[in-house]
NUBAMAR-709334 format. One record per residue (C-alpha): x, y, z; residue in three letters. Coordinates in Angstrom, 2 decimals. Layout:
N
      c1      c2      c3 residuo
       X       Y       Z     ALA
...
This chain:
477
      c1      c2      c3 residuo
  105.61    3.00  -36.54     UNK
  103.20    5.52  -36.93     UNK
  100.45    3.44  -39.20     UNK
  100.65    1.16  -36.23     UNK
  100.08    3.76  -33.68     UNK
   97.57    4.26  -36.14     UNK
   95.57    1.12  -36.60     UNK
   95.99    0.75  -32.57     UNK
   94.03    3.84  -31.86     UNK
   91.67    2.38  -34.35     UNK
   91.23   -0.76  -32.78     UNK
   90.49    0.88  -29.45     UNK
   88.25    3.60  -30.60     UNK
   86.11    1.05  -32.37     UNK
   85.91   -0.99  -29.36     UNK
   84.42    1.69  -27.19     UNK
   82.78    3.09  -29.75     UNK
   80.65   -0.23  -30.30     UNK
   81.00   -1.72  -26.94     UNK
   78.45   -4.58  -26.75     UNK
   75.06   -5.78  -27.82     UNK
   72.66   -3.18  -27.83     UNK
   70.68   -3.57  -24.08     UNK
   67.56   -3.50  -26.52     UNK
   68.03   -6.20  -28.12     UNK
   65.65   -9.41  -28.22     UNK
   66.83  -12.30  -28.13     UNK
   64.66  -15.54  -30.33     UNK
   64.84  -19.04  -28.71     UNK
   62.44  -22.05  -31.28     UNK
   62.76  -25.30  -30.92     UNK
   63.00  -25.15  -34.94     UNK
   66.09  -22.56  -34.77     UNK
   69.79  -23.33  -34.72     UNK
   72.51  -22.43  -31.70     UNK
   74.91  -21.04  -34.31     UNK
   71.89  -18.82  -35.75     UNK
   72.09  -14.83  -35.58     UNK
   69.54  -15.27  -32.69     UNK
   68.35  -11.83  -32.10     UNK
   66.66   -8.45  -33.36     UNK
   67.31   -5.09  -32.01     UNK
   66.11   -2.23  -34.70     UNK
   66.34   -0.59  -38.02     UNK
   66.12   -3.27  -40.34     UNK
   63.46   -6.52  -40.89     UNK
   63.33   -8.59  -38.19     UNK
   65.02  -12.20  -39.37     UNK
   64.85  -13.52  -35.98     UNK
   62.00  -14.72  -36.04     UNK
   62.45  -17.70  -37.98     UNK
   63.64  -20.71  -37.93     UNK
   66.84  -20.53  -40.60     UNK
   69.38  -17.78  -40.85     UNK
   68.45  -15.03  -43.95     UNK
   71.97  -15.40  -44.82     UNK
   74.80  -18.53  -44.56     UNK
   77.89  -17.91  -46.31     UNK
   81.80  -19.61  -45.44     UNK
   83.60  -16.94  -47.34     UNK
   83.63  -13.92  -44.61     UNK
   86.71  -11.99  -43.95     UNK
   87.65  -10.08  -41.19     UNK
   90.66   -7.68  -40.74     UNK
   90.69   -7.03  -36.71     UNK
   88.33   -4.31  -37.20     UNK
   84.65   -3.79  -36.66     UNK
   84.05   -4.33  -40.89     UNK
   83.30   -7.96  -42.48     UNK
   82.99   -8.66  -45.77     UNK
   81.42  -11.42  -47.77     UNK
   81.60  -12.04  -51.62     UNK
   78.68  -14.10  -51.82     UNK
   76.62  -12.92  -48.87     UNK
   74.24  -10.08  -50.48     UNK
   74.08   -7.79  -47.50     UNK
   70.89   -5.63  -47.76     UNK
   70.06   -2.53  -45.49     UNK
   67.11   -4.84  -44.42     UNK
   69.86   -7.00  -42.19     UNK
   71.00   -3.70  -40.27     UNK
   69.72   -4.66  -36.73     UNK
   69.91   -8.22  -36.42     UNK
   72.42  -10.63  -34.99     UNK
   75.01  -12.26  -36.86     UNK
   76.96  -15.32  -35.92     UNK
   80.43  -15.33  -36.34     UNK
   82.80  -18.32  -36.25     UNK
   85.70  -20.37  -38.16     UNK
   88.35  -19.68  -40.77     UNK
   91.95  -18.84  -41.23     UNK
   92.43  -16.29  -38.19     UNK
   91.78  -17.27  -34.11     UNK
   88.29  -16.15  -34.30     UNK
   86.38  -16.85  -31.08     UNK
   83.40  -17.70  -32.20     UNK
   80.37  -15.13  -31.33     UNK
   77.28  -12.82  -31.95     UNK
   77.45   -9.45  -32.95     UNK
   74.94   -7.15  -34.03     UNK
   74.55   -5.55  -37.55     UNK
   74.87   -1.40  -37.63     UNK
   75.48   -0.36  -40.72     UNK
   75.07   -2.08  -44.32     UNK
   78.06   -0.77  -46.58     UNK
   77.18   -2.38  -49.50     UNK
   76.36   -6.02  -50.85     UNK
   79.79   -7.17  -49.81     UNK
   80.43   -5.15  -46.53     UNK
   78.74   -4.61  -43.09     UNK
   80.05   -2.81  -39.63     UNK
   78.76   -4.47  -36.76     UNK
   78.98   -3.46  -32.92     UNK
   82.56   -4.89  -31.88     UNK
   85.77   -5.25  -33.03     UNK
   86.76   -8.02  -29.85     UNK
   87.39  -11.56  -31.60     UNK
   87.82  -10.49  -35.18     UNK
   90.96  -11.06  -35.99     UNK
   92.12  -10.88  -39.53     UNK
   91.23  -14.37  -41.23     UNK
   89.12  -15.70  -44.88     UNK
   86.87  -18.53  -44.98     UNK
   84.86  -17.46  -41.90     UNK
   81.02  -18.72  -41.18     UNK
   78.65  -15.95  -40.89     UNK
   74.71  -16.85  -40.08     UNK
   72.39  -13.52  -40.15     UNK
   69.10  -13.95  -38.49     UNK
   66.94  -17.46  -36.95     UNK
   66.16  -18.16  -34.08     UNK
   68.37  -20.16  -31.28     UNK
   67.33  -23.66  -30.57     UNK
   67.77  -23.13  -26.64     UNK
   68.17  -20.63  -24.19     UNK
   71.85  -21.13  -23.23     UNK
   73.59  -19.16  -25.94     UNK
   71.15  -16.30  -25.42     UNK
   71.85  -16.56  -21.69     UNK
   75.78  -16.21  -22.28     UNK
   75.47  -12.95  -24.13     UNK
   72.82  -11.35  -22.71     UNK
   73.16   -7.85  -21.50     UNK
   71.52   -5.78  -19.34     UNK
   67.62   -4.90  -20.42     UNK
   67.78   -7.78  -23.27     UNK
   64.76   -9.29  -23.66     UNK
   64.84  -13.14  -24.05     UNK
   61.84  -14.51  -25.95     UNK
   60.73  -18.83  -25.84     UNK
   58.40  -20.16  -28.58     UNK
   56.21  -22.88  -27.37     UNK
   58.48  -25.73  -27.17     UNK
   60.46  -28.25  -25.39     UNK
   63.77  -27.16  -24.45     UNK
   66.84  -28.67  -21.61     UNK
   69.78  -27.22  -19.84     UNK
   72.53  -28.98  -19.04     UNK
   74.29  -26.82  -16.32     UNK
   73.05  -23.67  -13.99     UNK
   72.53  -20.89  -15.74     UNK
   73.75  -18.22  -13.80     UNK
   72.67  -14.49  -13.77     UNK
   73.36  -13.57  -10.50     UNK
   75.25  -11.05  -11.87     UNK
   72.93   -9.13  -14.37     UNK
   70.39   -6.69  -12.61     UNK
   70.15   -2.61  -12.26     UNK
   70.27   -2.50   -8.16     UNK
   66.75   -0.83   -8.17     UNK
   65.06   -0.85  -11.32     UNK
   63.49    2.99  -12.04     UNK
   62.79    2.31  -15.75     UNK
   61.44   -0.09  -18.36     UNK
   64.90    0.44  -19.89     UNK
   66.77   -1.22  -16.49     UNK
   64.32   -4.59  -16.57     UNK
   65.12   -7.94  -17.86     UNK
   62.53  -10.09  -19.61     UNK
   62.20  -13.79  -19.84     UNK
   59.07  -14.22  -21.73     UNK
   57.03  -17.27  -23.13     UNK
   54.85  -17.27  -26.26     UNK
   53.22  -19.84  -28.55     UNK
   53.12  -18.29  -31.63     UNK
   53.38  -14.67  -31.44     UNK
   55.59  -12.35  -29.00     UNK
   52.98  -11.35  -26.36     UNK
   50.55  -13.58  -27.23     UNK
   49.99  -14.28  -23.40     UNK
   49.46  -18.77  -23.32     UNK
   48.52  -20.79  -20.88     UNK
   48.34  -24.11  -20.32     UNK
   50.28  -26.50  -23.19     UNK
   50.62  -23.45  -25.64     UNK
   53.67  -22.21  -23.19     UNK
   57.21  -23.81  -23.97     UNK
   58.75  -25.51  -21.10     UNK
   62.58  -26.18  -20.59     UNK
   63.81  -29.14  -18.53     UNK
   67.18  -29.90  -16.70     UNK
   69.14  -32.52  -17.32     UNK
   72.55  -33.41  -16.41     UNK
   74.72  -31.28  -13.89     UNK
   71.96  -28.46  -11.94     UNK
   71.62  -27.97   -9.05     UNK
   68.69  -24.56   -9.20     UNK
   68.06  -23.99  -12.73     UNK
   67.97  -20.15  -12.76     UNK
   70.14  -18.12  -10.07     UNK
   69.11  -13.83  -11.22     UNK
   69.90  -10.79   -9.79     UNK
   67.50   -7.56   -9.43     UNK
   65.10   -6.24  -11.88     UNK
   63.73   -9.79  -13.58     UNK
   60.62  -10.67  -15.13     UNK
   59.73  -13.63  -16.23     UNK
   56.21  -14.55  -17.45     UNK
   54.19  -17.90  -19.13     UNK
   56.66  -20.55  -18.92     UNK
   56.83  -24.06  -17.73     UNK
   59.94  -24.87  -15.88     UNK
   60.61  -28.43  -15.14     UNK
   63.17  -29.53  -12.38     UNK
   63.39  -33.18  -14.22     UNK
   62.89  -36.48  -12.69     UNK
   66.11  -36.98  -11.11     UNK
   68.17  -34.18  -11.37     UNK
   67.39  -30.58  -10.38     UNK
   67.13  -29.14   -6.34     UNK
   64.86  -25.60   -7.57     UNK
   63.86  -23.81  -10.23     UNK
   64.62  -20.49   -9.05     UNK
   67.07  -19.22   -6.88     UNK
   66.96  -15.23   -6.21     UNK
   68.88  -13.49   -3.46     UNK
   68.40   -9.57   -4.62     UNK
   65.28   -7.46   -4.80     UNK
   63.00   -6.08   -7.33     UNK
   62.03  -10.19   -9.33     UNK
   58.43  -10.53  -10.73     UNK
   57.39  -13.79  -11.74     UNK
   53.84  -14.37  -13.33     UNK
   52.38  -17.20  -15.45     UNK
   54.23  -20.24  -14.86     UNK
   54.73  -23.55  -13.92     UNK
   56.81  -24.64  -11.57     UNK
   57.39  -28.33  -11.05     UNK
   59.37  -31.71   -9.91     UNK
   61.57  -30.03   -7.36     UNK
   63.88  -31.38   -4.70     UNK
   64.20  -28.92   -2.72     UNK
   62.40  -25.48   -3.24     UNK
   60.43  -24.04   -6.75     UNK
   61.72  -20.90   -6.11     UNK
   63.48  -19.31   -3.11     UNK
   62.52  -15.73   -2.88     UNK
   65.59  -14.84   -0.59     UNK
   65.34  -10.58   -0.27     UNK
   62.06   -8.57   -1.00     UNK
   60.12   -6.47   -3.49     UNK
   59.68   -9.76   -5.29     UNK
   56.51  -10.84   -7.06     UNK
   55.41  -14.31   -7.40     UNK
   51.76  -14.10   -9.28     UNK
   49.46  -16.40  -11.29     UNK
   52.13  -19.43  -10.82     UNK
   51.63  -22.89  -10.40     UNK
   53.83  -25.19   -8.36     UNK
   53.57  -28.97   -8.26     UNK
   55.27  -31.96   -7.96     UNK
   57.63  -31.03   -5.23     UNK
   59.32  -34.72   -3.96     UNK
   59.89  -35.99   -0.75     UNK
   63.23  -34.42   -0.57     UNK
   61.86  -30.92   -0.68     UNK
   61.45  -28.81    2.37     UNK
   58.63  -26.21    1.28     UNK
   57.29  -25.18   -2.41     UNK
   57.87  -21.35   -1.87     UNK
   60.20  -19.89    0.55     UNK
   60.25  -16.16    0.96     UNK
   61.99  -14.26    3.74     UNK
   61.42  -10.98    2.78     UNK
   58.61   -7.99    1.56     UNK
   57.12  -10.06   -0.67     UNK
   53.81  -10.64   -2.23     UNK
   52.72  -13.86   -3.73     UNK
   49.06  -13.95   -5.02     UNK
   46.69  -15.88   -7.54     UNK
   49.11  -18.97   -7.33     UNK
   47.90  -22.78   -7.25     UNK
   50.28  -24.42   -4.98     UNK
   49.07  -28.09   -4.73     UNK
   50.31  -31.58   -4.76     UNK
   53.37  -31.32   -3.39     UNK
   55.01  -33.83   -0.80     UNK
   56.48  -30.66    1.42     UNK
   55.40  -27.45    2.79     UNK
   53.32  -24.95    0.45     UNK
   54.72  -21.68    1.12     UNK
   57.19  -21.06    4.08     UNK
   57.12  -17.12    5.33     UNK
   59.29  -14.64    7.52     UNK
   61.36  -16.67    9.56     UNK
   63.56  -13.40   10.23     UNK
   62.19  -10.41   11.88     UNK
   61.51   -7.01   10.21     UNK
   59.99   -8.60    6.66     UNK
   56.47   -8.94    6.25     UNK
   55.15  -11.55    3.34     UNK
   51.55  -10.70    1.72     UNK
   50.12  -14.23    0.52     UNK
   46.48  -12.98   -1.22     UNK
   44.16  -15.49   -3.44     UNK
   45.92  -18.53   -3.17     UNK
   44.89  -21.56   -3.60     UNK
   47.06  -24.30   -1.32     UNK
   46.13  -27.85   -1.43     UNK
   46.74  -31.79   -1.10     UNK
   50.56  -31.25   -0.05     UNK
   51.39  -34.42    1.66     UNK
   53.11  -35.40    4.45     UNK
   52.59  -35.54    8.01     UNK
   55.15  -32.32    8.03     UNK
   53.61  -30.57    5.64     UNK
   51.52  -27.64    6.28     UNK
   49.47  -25.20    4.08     UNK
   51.59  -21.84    5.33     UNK
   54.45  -21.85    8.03     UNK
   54.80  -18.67    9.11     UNK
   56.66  -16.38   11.93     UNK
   56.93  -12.84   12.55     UNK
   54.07  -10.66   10.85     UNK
   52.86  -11.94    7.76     UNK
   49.55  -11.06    6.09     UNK
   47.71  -14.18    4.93     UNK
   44.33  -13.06    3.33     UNK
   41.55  -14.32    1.45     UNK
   43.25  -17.92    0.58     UNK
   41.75  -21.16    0.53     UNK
   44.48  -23.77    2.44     UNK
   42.90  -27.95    1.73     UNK
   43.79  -30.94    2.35     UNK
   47.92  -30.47    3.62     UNK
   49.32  -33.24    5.64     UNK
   49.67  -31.56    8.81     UNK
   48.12  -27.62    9.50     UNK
   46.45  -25.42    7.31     UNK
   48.17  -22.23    8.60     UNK
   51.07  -22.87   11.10     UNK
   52.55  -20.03   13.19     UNK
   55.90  -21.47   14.42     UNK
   57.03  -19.01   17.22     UNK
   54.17  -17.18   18.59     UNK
   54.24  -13.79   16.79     UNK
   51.00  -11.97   15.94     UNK
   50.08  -12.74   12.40     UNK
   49.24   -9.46   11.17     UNK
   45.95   -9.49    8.98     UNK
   45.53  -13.24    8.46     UNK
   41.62  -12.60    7.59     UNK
   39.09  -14.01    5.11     UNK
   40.95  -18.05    4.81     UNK
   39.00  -20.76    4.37     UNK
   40.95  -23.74    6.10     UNK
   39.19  -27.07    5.46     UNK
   40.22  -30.51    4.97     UNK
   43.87  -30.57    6.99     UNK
   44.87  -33.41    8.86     UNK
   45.90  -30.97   11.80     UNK
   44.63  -27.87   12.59     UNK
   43.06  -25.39   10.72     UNK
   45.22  -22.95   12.42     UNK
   47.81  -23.65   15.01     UNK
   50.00  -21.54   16.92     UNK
   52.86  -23.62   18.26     UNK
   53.26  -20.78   21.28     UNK
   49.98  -20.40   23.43     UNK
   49.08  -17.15   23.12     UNK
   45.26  -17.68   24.00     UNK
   46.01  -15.49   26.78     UNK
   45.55  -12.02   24.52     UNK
   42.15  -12.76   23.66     UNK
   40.12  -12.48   20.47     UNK
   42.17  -10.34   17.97     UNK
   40.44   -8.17   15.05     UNK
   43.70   -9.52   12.91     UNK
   43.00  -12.92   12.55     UNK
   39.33  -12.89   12.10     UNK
   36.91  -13.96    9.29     UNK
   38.11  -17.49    8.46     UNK
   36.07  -19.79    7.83     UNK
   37.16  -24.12    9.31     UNK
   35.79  -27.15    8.00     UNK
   37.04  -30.45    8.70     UNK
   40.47  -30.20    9.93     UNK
   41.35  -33.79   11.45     UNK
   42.77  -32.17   14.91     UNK
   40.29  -29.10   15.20     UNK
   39.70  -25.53   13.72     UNK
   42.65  -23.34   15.98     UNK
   44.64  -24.06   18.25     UNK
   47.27  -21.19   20.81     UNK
   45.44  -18.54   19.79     UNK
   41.61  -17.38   20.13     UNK
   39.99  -16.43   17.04     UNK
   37.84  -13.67   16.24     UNK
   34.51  -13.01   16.73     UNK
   33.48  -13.13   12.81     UNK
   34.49  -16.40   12.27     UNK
   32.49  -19.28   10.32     UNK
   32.17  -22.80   11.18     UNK
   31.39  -24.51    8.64     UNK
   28.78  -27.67    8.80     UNK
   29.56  -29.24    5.46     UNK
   31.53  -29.16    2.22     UNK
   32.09  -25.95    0.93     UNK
   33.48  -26.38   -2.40     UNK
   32.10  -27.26   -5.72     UNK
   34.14  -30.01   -6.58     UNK
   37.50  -30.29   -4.28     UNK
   38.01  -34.11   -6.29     UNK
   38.93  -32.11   -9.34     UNK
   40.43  -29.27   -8.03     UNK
   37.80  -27.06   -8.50     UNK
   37.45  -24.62   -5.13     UNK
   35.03  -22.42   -6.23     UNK
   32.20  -22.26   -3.55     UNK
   29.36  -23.96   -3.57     UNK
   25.59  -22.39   -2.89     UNK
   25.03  -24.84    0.23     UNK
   23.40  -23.73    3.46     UNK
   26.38  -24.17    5.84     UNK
   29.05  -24.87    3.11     UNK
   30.01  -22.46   -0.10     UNK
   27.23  -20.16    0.86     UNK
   27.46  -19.22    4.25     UNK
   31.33  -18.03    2.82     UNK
   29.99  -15.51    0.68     UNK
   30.24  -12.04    1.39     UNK
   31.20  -13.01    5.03     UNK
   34.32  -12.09    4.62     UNK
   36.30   -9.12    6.29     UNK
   34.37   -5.95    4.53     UNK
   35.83   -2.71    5.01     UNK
   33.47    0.53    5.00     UNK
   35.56    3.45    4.14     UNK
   35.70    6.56    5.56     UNK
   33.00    9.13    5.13     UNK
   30.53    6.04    5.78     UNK
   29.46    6.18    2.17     UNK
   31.33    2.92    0.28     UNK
   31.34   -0.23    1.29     UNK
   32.69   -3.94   -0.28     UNK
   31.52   -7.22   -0.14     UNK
   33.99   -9.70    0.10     UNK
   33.72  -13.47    0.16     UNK
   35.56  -15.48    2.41     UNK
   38.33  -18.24    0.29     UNK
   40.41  -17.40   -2.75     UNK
   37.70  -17.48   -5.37     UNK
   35.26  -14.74   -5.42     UNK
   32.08  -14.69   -6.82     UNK
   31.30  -12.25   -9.50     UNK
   28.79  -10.51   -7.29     UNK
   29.98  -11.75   -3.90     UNK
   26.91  -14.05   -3.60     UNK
   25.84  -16.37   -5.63     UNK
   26.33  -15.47   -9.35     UNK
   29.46  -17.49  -11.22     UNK
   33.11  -17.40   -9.91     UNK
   35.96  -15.98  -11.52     UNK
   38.93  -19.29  -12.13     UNK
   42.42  -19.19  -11.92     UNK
   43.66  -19.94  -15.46     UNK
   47.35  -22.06  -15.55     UNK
């Protein structure tokens, strides 16, 4: 009775006393790896991770319901302490799993963090170190501050991978954030283009990623599939920063940005279908900046339709959405829309759908729409010129420059083309009289107090190096 009492207390010390996955461990998705690989890396030993087969593959583990397993054959070395190991099989109901490495105790023994699923049983599979082969295994275990690293790949999920549930309420640390990184061939190594992996779904989903608060996810390419998924991204809590991807072949949205504090930055999104209703939907105090939103048969970006949020959309470029529905940026309430450059959308280039005062919408050049360059569906022509919706520049909207609302004083019609090649996407401005040049350094130019700085600003979302007419800086995807 009382070595039971015994080995019970044991049991449950061990369990609290090694609770989980360590929050800083990082978590190794290759195309190359293996789903029943150790998978991740947290500290204190060589990093075996990061590669595609396990250090160590042995069938002859033991476990005794405790937090020790031993191996005859498996030649534990202090260098293992720190990474994951994979767990599965034998003679006892062993739910298969990944557990992290503490402590070496000798060539034959090892402690790792948890005690849960180890019952006593021989012949058991353990796998220290490689990488994953896809994301989903390192999605079910993840923990809170993991870090989830994807070498340059092709990868698929089957089902919605949901981490609605994962997320500190307000991050205040680096220690509280979750990462969802790309790389092509070394962590950090910041790709674009090709050289970023890119994971498809197939089967069964409906939005590919559903997170909580306190996400970042950077230099990916997420792919919706042909025929299968609605969205990419589907986030209903504050505190999300997105930068570096690639958004693409959705039904419905790319990414519904559904509460605020959320950062969508240096993203593509293309390929949106007929099905979808906008590319970027954000109700909330958001900002979304340096992103290439083009080619998509829906909306660009649709912005506060419920009072008391204001959405900041700064540098982008929004073009060639189709449809005769489809306009650059539907907007309500007050948004701030500044220095974009809005092309070629089926219907208007900026669309204000209920008559409130677009805060700050200065510095957009709206050319090539087959509406207006600027419509407000509500007349409100009857306040006069306003100082916050001033400095854009029209050229060549089908319908006219503005409509329900009189624009300011500083704005520029232009009298031809003012981009350097529109045909291939390139909307840097051009140095003709009445086109690219008469944009720069006419945009919106603060002086600042004391009367002694001032700033030149360009009008559109690519600025020349000088604000005149030395070489523009390019959005790299």
């Amino acid at each position: 009775m009382i070595n039971s009492l015994f080995r019970l207390i044991y049991f449950l010390f061990c369990s609290k006393a090694f609770a989980a996955i360590s929050a800083a461990a990082q978590w190794e998705v290759r195309s190359t790896g293996n789903d029943t690989n150790g998978g991740f890396y947290v500290s204190g030993g060589t990093d075996y991770s990061q590669q595609d087969s396990p250090q160590t593959a042995v069938t002859d583990g033991v476990t005794n319901g405790s937090t020790t397993i031993t191996s005859a054959t498996a030649a534990f070395t202090t260098a293992m302490v720190g990474n994951g190991v994979y767990v599965a099989g034998g003679t006892g109901s062993i739910t298969a799993g990944w557990y992290q490495i503490v402590t070496r105790n000798s060539a034959t023994s090892i402690t790792v963090d948890r005690a849960t699923g180890l019952t006593t049983g021989t012949g058991v599979t353990l796998r220290v170190g490689g990488g994953l082969a896809s994301v989903v295994p390192a999605f079910a275990n993840y923990v809170l501050s993991n870090t989830i690293w994807v070498k340059n790949g092709s990868y698929t999920i089957s089902a919605n991978i949901d981490k609605s549930g994962i997320g500190a309420t307000t991050p205040t640390s680096t220690t509280q954030w979750n990462r969802f990184y790309g790389y092509n061939t070394t962590h950090g190594d910041a790709p674009t283009g090709s050289n970023r992996p890119t994971i498809t779904a197939t089967g069964s989903v409906t939005t590919m990623f559903l997170f909580a608060q306190g996400w970042e996810t950077m230099y990916i390419i997420f792919d919706c599939g042909t025929t299968v998924a609605d969205s990419v991204f589907g986030i209903t809590q504050s505190w999300n920063v997105f930068k570096f991807c690639k958004l693409m072949n959705f039904k419905l949205y790319s990414i519904s940005l559904q509460n605020q504090y959320i950062w969508l930055m240096d993203c593509e999104i293309t390929g949106g279908t007929s099905a979808a209703s906008y590319a970027v939907y954000s109700n909330g105090n958001n900002y979304i900046a340096n992103c290439w939103i083009h080619d998509n048969a829906c909306t660009g970006i649709e912005c506060g339709p419920s009072g008391g949020f204001l959405t900041f959309v700064h540098n982008c470029v929004i073009s060639n959405n189709t449809g005769a529905s489809s306009d650059g940026i539907r907007t309500a309430y007050s948004n701030a829309i500044i220095n974009n450059t809005i092309y070629g959308n089926g219907r208007d280039g900026i669309r204000n759908s209920d008559g409130y005062i677009m805060r700050q919408t200065l510095n957009n050049i709206l050319a090539g729409n087959a509406g207006y360059g600027m419509r407000f569906t509500t007349d409100s022509s009857s306040l006069g010129a306003l100082l916050e919706i001033d400095y854009n520049a029209y050229w060549n909207n089908t319908t006219g420059a503005i409509t329900g609302i009189t624009q300011g004083v500083h704005s520029v019609t232009l009298s031809v083309d003012p981009f350097t090649n529109k045909a291939g996407n390139d909307f840097t401005l051009n140095n003709t009289a009445g086109g690219g040049a008469a944009c720069k350094g006419a945009g919106y130019s603060p002086s600042f107090p004391g009367g002694v700085m001032t700033s030149v600003v360009d009008i559109g979302a690519l600025q020349a190096a000088a604000g005149a007419a030395a070489a523009q800086h390019s959005y790299v995807y």
